[in-house]
C-alpha positions in Angstrom: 0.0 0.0 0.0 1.6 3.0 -1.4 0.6 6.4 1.0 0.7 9.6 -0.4 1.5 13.4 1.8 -2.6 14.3 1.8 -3.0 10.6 3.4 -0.2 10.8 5.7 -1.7 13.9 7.5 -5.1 12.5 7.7 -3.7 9.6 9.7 -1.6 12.0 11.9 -4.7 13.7 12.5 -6.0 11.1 13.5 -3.8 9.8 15.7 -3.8 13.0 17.8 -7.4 13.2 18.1 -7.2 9.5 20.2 -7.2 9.5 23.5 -4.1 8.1 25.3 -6.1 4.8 26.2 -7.0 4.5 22.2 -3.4 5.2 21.6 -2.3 2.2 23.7 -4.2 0.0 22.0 -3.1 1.1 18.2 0.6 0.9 19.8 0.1 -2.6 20.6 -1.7 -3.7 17.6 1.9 -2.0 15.8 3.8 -4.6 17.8 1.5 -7.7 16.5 3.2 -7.3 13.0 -0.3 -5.9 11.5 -0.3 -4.9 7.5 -0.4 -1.9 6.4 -3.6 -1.0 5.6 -5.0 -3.0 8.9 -3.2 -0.7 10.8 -4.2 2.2 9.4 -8.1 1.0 9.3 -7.7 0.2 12.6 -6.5 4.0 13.1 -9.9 5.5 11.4 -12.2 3.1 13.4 -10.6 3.5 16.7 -12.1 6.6 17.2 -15.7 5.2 16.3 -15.5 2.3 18.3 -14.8 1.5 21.4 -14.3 -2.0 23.5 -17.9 -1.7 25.3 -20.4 -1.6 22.8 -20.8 -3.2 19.2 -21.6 -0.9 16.9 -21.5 -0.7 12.9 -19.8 1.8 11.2 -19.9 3.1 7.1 -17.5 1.1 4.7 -17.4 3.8 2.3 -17.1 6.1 4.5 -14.0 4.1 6.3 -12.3 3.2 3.2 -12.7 6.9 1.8 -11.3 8.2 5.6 -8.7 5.8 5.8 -7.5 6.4 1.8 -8.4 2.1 0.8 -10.3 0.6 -1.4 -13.5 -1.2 -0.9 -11.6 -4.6 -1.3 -8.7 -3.6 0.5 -11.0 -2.6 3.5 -12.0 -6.0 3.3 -9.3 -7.9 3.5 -8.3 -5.1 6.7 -11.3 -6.2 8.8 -10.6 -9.8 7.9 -7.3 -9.2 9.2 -8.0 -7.6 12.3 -10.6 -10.0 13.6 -8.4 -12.5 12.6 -5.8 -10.9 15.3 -8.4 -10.5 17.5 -8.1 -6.5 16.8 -11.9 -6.3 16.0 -14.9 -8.6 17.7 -17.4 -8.9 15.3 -21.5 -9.5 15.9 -23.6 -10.5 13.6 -27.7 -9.0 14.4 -30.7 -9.1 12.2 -32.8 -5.9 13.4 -36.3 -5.6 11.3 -35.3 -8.4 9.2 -31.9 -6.6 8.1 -28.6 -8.2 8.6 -26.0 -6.0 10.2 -22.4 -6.7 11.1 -21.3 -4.7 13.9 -17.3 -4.3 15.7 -16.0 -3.2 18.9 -12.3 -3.3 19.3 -11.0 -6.3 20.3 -10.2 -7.8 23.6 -7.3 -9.6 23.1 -5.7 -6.4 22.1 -6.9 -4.4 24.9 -6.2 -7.0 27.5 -2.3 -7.1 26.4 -2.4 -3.2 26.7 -3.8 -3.5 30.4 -5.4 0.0 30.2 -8.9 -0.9 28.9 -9.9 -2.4 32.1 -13.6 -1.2 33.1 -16.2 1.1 31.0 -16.0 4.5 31.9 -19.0 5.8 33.4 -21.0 7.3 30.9 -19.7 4.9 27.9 -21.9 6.7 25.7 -19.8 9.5 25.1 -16.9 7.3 24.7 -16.2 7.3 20.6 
């Protein structure tokens, strides 16, 4: 995966909008040997997710955010549940499938800082 200047600062901005818990957990998914473009999903969706509540999130708008392809994306998500970066749920609401994610615990239990919801995990993103 080839990253251009315009891409690089999107991710930097990204990584200085996460908090220092989410920045933990992006450090040590770094350490697992991750690809590329896992990595740098996992970036983009650690600010929408969080490792209390499954939620789903736009693939278009992930892989436009995150500068990957559609197929690309796919293969990142396959990758990062495959670590154990991403838990995945799947929940038919009104007779609609829907995948949702929350980030992984096997991540966030080798980063020891996710240890409890906060107390209003709602505002948590």
């Amino acid at each position: 995966m080839e990253i251009g200047q315009h891409n690089v600062e999107r991710l930097d901005r990204h990584w200085r909008l996460l908090s220092p818990l989410h920045q933990a957990f992006v450090t040590e998914l770094g350490r697992t040997g991750v690809g590329d473009a896992a990595f740098t999903l996992a970036l983009v969706l650690t600010r929408m997710l969080n490792t209390w509540a499954y939620r789903s999130f736009s693939a278009d708008a992930a892989a436009q955010e995150s500068g990957l392809t559609l197929a690309e994306l796919t293969r990142a998500v396959v990758e990062l549940v495959d670590l154990g970066a991403l838990d995945v749920r799947k929940k038919t609401c009104l007779g609609r499938r829907m995948t949702l994610y929350r980030l992984g615990k096997a991540i966030v239990s080798r980063t020891g800082t996710f240890v409890a919801p906060p107390e209003d995990a709602d505002t948590v993103r």
